[in-house]
N, C-alpha and C positions, 0 to 999 in steps of 0.2 A: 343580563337578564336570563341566558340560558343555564347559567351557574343558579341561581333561585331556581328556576323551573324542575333544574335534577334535583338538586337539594329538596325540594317539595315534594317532587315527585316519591324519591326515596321515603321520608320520611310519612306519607300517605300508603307507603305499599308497608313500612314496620307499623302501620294502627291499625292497620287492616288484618294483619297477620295477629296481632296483638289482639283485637276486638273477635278475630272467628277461635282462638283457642280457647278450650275447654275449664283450664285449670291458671287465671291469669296471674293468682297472687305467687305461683309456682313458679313465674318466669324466673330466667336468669340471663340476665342482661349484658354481662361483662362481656361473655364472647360475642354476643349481638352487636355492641358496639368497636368489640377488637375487629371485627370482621368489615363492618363496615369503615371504619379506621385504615383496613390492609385496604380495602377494596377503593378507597378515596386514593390513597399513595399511591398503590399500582396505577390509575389514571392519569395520577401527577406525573409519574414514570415517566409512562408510554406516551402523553402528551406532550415533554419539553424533553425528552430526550433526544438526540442529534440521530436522524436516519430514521426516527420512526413514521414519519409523514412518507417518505419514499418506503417504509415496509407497508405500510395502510393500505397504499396504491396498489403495490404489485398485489394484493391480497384482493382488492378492489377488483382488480383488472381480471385477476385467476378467476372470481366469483361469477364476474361480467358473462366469462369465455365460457360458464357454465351453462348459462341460461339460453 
């Protein structure tokens, strides 16, 4: 269910961006969707890669020690 809710989410902030420009029929969509394509993978990456859950943390804990 929180895979649907990113995916929507994403996909309501590209109409939204889409609906406030000036000039729609001008878009150009390839890198819109290469980007969002990089930006899906990179997730894939960083989420089932081995050691990135213990990188999260120490990142988590440095932000914590901020506050």
């Amino acid at each position: 269910m929180d895979q649907l809710h990113s995916a929507l989410g994403a996909a309501a902030l590209l109409a939204m961006a889409w609906a406030a420009s000036e000039r729609r029929q001008a878009s150009v969509w390839r890198p819109v969707w290469a980007g969002m394509l990089l930006a899906g993978c990179l997730a894939a990456a960083l989420r089932w890669l081995p050691g990135s859950a213990a990188g999260f943390a120490q990142a988590n804990a440095a932000l914590d020690a901020l506050q």
